[in-house]
C-alpha positions in Angstrom: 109.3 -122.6 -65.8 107.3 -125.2 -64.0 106.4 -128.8 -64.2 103.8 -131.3 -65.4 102.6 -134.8 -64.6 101.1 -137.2 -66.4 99.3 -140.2 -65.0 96.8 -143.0 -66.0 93.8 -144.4 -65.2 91.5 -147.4 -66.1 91.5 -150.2 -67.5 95.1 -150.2 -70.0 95.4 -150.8 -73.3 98.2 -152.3 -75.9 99.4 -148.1 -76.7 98.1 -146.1 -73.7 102.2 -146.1 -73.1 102.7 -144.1 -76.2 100.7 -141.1 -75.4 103.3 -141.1 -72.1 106.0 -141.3 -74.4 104.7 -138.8 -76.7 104.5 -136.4 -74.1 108.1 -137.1 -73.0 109.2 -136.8 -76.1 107.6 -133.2 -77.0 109.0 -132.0 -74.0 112.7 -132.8 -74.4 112.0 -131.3 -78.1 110.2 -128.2 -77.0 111.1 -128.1 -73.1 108.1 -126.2 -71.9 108.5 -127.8 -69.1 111.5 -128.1 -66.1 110.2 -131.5 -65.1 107.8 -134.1 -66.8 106.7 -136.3 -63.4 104.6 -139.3 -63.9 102.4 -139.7 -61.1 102.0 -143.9 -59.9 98.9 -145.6 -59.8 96.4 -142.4 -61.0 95.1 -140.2 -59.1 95.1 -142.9 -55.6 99.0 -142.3 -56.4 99.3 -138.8 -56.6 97.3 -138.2 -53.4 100.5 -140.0 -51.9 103.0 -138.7 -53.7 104.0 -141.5 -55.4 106.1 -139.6 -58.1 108.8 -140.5 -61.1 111.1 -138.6 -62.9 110.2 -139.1 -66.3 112.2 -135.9 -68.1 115.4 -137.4 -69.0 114.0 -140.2 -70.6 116.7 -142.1 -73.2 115.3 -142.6 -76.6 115.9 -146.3 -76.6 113.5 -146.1 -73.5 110.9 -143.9 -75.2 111.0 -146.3 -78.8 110.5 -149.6 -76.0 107.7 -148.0 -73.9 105.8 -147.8 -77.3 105.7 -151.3 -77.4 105.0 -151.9 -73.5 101.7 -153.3 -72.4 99.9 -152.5 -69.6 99.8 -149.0 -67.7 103.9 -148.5 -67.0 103.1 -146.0 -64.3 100.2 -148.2 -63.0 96.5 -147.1 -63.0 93.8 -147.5 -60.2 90.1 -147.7 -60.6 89.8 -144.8 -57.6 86.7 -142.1 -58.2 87.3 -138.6 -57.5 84.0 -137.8 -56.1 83.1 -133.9 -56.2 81.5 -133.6 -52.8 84.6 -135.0 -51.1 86.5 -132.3 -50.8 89.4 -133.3 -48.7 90.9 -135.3 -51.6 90.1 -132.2 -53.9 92.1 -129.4 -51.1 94.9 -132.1 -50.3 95.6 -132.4 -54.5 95.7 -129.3 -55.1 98.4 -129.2 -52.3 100.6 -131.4 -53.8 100.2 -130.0 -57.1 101.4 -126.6 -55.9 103.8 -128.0 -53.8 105.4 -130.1 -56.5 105.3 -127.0 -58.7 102.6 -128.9 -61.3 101.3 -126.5 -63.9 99.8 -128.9 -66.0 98.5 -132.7 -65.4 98.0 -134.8 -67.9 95.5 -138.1 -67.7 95.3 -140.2 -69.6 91.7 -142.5 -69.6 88.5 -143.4 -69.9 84.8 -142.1 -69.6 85.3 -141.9 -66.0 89.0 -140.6 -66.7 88.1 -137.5 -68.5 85.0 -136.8 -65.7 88.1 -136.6 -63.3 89.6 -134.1 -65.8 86.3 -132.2 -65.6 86.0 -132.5 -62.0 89.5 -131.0 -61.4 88.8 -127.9 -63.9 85.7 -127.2 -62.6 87.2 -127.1 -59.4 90.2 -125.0 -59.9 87.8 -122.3 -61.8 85.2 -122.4 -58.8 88.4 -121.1 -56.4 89.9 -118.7 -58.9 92.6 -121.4 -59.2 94.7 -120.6 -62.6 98.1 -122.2 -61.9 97.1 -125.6 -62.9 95.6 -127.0 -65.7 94.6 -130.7 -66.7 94.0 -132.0 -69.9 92.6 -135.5 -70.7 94.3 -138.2 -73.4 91.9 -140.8 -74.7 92.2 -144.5 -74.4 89.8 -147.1 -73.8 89.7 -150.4 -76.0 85.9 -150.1 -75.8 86.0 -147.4 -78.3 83.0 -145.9 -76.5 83.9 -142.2 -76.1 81.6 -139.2 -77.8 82.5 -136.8 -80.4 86.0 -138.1 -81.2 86.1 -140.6 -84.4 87.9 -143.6 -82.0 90.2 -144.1 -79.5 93.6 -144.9 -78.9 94.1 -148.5 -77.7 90.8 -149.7 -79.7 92.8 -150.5 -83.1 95.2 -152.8 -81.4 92.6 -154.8 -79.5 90.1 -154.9 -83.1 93.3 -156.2 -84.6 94.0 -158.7 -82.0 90.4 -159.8 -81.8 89.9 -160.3 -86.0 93.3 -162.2 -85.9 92.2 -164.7 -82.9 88.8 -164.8 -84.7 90.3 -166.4 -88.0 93.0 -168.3 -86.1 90.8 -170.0 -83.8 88.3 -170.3 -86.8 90.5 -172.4 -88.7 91.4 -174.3 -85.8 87.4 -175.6 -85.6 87.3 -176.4 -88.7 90.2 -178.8 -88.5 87.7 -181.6 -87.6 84.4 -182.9 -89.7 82.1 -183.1 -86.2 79.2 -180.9 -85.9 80.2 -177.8 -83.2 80.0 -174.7 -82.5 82.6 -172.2 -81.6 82.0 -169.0 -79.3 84.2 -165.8 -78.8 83.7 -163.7 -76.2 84.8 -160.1 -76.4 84.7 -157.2 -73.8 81.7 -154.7 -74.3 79.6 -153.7 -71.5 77.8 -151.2 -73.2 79.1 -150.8 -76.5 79.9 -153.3 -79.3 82.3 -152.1 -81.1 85.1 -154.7 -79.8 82.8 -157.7 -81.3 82.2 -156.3 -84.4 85.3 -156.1 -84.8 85.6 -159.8 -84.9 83.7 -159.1 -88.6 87.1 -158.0 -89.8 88.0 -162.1 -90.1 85.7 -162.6 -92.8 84.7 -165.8 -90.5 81.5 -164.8 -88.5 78.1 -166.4 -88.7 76.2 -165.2 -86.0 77.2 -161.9 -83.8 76.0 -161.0 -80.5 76.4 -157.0 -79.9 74.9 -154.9 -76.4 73.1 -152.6 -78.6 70.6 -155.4 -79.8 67.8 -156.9 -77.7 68.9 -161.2 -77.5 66.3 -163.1 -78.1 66.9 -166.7 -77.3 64.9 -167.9 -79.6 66.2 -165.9 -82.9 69.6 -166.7 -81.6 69.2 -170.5 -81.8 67.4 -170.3 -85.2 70.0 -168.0 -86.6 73.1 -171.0 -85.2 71.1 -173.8 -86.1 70.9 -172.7 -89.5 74.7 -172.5 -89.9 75.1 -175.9 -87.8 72.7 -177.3 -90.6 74.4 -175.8 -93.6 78.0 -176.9 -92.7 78.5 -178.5 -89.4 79.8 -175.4 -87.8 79.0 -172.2 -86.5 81.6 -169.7 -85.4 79.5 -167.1 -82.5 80.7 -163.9 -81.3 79.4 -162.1 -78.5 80.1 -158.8 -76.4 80.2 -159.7 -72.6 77.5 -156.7 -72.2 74.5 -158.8 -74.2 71.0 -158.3 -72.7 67.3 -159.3 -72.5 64.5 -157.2 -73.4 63.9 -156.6 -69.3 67.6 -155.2 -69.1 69.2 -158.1 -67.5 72.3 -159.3 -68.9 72.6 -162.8 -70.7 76.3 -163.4 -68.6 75.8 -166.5 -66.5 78.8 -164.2 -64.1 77.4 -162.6 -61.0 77.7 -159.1 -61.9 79.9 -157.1 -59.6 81.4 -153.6 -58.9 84.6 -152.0 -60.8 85.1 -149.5 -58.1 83.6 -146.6 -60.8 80.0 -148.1 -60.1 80.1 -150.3 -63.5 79.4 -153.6 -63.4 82.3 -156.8 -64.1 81.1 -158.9 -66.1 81.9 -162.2 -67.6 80.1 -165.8 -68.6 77.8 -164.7 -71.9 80.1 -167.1 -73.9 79.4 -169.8 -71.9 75.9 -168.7 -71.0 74.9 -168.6 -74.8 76.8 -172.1 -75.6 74.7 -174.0 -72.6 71.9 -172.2 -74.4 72.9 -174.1 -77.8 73.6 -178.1 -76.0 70.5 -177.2 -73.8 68.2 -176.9 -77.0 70.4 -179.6 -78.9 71.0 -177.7 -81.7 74.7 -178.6 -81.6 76.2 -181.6 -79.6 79.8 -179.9 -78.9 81.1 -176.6 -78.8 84.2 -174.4 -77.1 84.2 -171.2 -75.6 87.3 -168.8 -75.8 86.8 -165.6 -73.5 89.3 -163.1 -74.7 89.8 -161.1 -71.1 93.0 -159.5 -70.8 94.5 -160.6 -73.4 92.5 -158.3 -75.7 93.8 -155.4 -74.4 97.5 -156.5 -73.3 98.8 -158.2 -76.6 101.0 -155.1 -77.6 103.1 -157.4 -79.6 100.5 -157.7 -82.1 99.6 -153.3 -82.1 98.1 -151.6 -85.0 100.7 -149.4 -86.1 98.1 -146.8 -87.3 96.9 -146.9 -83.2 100.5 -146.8 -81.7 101.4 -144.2 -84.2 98.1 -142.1 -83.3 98.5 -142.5 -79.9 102.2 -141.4 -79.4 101.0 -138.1 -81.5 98.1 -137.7 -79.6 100.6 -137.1 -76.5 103.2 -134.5 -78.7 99.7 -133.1 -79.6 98.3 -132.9 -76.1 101.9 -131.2 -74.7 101.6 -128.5 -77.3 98.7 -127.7 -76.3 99.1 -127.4 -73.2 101.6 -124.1 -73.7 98.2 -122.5 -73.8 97.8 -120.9 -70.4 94.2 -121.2 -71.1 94.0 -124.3 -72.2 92.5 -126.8 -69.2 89.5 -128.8 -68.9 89.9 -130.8 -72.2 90.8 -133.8 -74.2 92.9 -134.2 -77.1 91.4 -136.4 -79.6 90.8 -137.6 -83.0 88.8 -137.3 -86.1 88.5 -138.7 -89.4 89.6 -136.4 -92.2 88.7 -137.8 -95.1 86.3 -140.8 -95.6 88.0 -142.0 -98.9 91.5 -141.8 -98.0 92.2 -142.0 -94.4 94.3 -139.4 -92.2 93.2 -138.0 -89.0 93.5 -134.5 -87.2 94.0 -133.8 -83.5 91.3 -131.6 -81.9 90.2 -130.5 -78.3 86.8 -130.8 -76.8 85.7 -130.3 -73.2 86.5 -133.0 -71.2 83.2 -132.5 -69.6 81.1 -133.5 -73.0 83.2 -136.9 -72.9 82.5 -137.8 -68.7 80.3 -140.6 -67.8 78.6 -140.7 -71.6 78.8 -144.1 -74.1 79.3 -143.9 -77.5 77.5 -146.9 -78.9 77.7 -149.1 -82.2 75.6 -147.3 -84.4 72.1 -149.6 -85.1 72.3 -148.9 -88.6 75.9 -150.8 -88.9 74.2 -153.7 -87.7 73.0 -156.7 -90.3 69.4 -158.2 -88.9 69.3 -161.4 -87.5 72.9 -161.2 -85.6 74.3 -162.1 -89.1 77.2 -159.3 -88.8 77.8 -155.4 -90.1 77.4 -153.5 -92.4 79.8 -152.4 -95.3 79.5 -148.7 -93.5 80.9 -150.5 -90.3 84.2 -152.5 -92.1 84.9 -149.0 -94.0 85.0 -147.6 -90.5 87.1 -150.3 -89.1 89.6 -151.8 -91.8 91.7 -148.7 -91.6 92.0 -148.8 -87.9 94.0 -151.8 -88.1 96.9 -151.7 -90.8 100.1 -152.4 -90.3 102.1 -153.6 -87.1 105.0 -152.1 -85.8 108.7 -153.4 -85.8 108.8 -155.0 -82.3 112.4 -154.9 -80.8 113.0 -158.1 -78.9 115.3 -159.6 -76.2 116.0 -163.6 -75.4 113.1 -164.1 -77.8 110.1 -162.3 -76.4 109.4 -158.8 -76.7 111.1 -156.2 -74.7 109.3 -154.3 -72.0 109.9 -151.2 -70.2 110.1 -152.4 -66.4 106.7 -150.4 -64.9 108.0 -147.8 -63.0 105.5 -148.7 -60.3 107.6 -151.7 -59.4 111.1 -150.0 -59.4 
């Protein structure tokens, strides 16, 4: 027998620790596997050996990580580049030197063009001892072929609950304001519109349509008018018609070539006092807290992702089995179950799966009925959440031990 590592990379979500627990947990039932490592920090860990022992896992552990935010093994933002080959030769050292038949990681877009990269390499040097496999998550939801991704449903749930929370909050008072949510979304929308889910939304701001100032003002001023308010969502990613983004932020690097963004709330509300259309108005910008507020996880997504890593360990028995990601798709549009398929890891890399135009109402005024039937099941239910001295209870990252 031999051994296999999982890691993470990217940005975490609220139940990218499931998938590590569900691979933990297949093992010990079906020990294919001597030794499940988790490798620290991604790949930029696993270039230095920076290595746990992950196998003998309790079950009270397992049942807790579920619940843990973040990336417990750590993540890193580091791009495995194909034409540097030194990092290429000195991981394939360590993985035959740790005995690794199999890694799993778990990511993004640029996650799963690591996966490809590492196949592709290992079949261009007759290499068949190791394998790597690729586990969805990303809250952006913005991955091809598979139906959605592990860690979106939790962040869609977190965002429609702030939505009507702080919606209610606004309309506490009879002064005339407006109230703007800012979601991530470079490129893809599907975070904002999830903010539909609230039943609250006037006016909507998603990546995938051109903003035009001027619509945009008509569009709140007509809700300011009609009731005093106007509750505003908008993706960080919005643009002009030239391509440049709306976010008063400097745009900056991520390490993967993508830009950081941040600012198109506030941006689009100095827009609204500039013109006068409302005299007041607040701005809450989501940030982390979108994708860190396990407490409040869709128990469809933490369920899903936990299987997605028993699913992705079976798999991986398969001696020919490398170079792909586990993921989802929707059974059955009228009542809603999911299967677990494989695609190459390659068809996911470095491609965006946007909001699709025809979910999206005209004038920013929301989505469709096609988009909530595509959303409202993402989001049911919330786990039991085990607790100690009043706040939840939390694996301690095995980075910091």
């Amino acid at each position: 027998m031999s051994n296999c590592l999982v890691a993470q990379s990217g940005g975490p979500t609220a139940v990218i620790n499931a998938t590590v627990a569900g691979i933990v947990k297949a093992n010990q039932m079906n020990p294919y596997y001597d030794k499940v490592y988790g490798g620290l920090n991604g790949i930029e860990g696993i270039l230095k050996e920076h290595f746990v022992d992950l196998t003998e896992m309790s079950d009270e552990e397992n049942i807790i990580l579920k619940q843990t935010p973040s990336s417990a093994l750590g993540s890193c933002r580091y791009k495995l580049k194909r034409d540097n080959i030194a990092d290429f030769e000195k991981l394939f050292e360590i993985l035959e030197k740790y005995d690794i038949e199999t890694m799993f990681y778990t990511g993004g877009n640029d996650s799963m063009d690591t996966v490809a990269a590492l196949s592709q390499y290992a079949k261009e040097h007759n290499i068949t001892k190791h394998r790597f496999v690729g586990c969805p998550k990303t809250v952006d939801n913005d991955l091809q072929i598979i139906d959605h991704c592990p860690g979106f449903a939790s962040s869609a749930k977190f965002i429609a609950t702030t939505a009507l929370h702080t919606w209610l909050d606004v309309n506490v008072y009879t002064r005339q304001e407006v109230f703007v949510l800012e979601t991530m979304g470079r490129d893809a929308g599907w975070l904002a519109a999830s903010a539909c889910l609230s039943g609250v939304v006037d006016v909507i701001c998603l990546p995938e349509v051109v903003f035009d100032k001027e619509l945009f003002l008509r569009e709140v001023k007509k809700h300011v008018e009609a009731k005093n308010k106007c509750y505003i969502v908008v993706s960080e990613g919005i643009r002009y018609a030239d391509g440049t983004y709306v976010a008063a932020g400097e745009a900056k690097n991520d390490g993967f070539g993508h830009v950081i963004l941040g600012g198109a709330g506030q941006a689009v509300l100095s827009m609204i006092l500039d013109a006068g259309v409302a005299p007041r108005g607040k701005v809450q910008d989501l940030c982390s807290a979108q994708r860190c507020f396990a407490s409040g996880q869709s128990l469809v997504d933490v369920n899903e992702s936990f299987e997605l890593g028993m699913s992705a360990h079976m798999r991986s028995v398969d001696k020919e089995f490398t170079g792909k990601m586990v993921g989802l798709v929707r059974k059955d549009q009228e009542q809603y179950d999911v299967d677990f398929i494989a695609v190459d890891a390659s068809e996911v890399a470095n491609k965006v799966k946007n909001f699709p135009s025809s979910w999206i109402l005209p004038n920013y005024a929301g989505i469709t009925k096609e988009g909530y039937d595509y959303l409202e099941p993402l989001i049911v239910g919330s786990p039991v959440v085990i607790y100690e001295n009043g706040v939840p209870a939390f694996v301690k990252p095995y980075y910091m031990r």
